[in-house]
Structures are given as structure tokens and as C-alpha cells.
C-alpha positions as CSV (number, residue, x, y, z in Angstrom):
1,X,177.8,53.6,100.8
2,X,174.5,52.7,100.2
3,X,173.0,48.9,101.2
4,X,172.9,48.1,97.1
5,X,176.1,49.0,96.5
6,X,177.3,47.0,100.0
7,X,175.2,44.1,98.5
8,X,176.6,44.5,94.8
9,X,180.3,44.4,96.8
10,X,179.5,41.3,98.9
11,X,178.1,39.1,96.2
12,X,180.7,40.6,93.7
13,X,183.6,39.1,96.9
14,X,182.0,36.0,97.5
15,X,182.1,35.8,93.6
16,X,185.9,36.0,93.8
17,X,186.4,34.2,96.8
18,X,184.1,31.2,95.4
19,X,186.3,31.2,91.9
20,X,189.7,31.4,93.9
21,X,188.4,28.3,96.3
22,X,187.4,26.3,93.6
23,X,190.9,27.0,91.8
24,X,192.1,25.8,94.6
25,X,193.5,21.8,94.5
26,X,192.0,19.6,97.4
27,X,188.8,22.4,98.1
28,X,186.9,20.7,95.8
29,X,183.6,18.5,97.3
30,X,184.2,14.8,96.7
31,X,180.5,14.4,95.1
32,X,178.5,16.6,93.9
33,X,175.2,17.1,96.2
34,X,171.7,18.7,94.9
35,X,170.8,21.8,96.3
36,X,167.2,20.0,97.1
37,X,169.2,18.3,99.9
38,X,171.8,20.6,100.2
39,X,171.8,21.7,104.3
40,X,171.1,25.5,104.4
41,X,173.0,28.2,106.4
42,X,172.4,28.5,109.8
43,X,173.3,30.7,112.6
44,X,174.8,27.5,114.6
45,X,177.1,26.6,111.9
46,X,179.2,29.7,113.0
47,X,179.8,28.0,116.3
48,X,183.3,26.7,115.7
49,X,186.9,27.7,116.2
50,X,188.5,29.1,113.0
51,X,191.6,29.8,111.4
52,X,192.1,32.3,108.9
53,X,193.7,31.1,105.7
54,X,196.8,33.7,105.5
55,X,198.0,33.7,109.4
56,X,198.0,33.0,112.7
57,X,194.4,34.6,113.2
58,X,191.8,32.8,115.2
59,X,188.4,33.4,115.8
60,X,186.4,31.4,118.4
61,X,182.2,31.9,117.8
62,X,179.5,30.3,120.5
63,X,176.2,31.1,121.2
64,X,175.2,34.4,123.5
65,X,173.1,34.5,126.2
66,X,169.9,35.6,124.2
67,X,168.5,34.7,121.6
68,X,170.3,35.1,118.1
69,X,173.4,36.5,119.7
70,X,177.0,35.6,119.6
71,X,180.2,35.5,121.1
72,X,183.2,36.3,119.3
73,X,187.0,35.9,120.5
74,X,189.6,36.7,118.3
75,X,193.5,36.0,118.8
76,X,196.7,37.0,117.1
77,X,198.0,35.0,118.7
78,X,197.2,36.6,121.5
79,X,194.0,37.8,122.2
80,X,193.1,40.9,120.6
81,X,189.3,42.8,122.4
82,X,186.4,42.6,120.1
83,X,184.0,45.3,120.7
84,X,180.9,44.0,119.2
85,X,179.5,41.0,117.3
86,X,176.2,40.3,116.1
87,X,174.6,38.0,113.7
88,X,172.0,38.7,110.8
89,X,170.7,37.7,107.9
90,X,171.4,39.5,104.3
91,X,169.2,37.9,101.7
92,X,168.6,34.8,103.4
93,X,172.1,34.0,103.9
94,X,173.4,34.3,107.6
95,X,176.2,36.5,108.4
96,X,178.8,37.1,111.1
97,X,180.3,40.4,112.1
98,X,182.3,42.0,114.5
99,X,184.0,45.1,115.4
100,X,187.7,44.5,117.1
101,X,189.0,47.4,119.6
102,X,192.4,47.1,120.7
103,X,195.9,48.5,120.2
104,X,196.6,48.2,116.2
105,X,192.8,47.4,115.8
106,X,191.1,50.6,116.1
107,X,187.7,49.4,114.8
108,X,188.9,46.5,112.2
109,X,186.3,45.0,111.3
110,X,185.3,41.4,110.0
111,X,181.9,40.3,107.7
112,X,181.5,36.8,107.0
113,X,179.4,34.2,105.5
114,X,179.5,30.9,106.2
115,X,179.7,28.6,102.7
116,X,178.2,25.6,103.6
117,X,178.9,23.5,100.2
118,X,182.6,24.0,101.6
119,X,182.6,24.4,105.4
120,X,184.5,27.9,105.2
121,X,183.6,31.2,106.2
122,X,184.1,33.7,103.7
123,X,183.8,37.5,103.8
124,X,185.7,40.8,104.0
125,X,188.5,42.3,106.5
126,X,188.1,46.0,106.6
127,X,190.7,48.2,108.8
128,X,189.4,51.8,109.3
129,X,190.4,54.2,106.1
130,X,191.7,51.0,104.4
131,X,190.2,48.9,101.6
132,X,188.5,45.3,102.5
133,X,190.6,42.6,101.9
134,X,189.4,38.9,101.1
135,X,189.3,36.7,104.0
136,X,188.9,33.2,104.8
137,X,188.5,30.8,107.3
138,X,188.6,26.8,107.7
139,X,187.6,24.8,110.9
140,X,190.4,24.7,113.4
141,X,189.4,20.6,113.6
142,X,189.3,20.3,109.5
143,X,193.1,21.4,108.8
């Protein structure tokens, strides 16, 4: 796949994802704020524990040891290995992934974005040979 169409398939998601969490009732911001004082996207807004809308799923991000590096935990409940994650930057907007490596996660794989407007991470769920599935995930203090 090449990075356009990776980048037409992300904003085409978050497209999705954004309609679905405005649809839904008690999502929506209680004022409207101006994107000229809107806070922007950082990497330490990742730094949270987070549940994922549809489950038990739990991710817990903090701040590696070097510089623009993270820490990812996941748990199913119980803790599943993740393999790598990293931090970047597609288009301005920061992103989270990592790569989970354990029995019945072979290499699944999470991308997400953190929506500021709404305090969610949003992104994709890809298992290996599978199609991505729509994911998101609320602070674990916020529910």
C-alpha cells in the first residue's frame, strides 16, 4: 500500500469515526471553542490510561526513556506483550502505534490519533491478513 493511499485511508477513518462520535448523545463539547485557541496535539497527551470503547481492552501510554519515545502496555484483561511502539507525526497530527506479540496476537497492530476537541484516541485495529477495524479509546479517569 502506498503512503497516499495509507493517508487517503486514515483521513477517510477519522472521517467516519468523527461522524459516528458526533452521532453519538453525550460526545458532544459543551461550547463551542475557536480553533485560534484550540490546544494542539501533542505527544504528552497520549500519556494516559485508556479504555477502548467495545471491551475490556486497556492501553497504558508513559513517556520512554529517550526522547520522543513511548511506553505502551496493553491488557485483555490480562496483559497481552507488545513488541514495539513508537510515536510520530503524519501531517502534523501526532500518532501512536504499536505492534502486540503474544498468543492470539501475532503482530495486531494499533494506529491512533489523539482527537483533542474530544479527549479520545481514535485510529485503526489491524490483525495480520484481517481488515482494520475502527477503534476508540476514552480516558480510564473520564468514564
Amino acid at each position: 500500500m502506498t503512503i497516499g493511499m495509507r493517508f487517503f485511508l486514515i483521513g477517510a477513518l477519522l472521517s467516519v469515526w468523527f461522524g459516528a462520535l458526533q452521532a453519538q448523545q453525550g460526545l458532544q463539547p459543551k461550547y463551542d471553542i475557536s480553533p485560534s485557541i484550540a490546544k494542539l496535539p501533542e505527544q504528552s497527551d497520549f500519556f494516559a490510561t485508556w479504555l477502548r470503547s467495545d471491551g475490556t481492552y486497556k492501553v497504558e501510554i508513559e513517556a520512554g526513556e529517550g526522547p520522543g519515545t513511548v511506553v505502551a502496555r496493553y491488557f485483555n484483561p490480562e496483559p497481552i506483550k507488545v513488541e514495539t511502539s513508537a510515536f510520530d507525526e503524519v501531517e502534523g497530527q501526532p500518532r501512536l502505534e504499536f505492534v502486540l506479540r503474544d498468543e492470539g496476537y501475532p503482530g495486531s497492530a494499533y494506529r491512533l490519533i489523539y482527537l483533542a476537541e474530544r479527549r479520545v484516541l481514535v485510529g485503526t485495529y489491524m490483525r495480520p491478513g484481517g481488515e482494520p477495524s475502527q477503534v476508540f479509546f476514552v480516558r480510564e479517569e473520564e468514564q
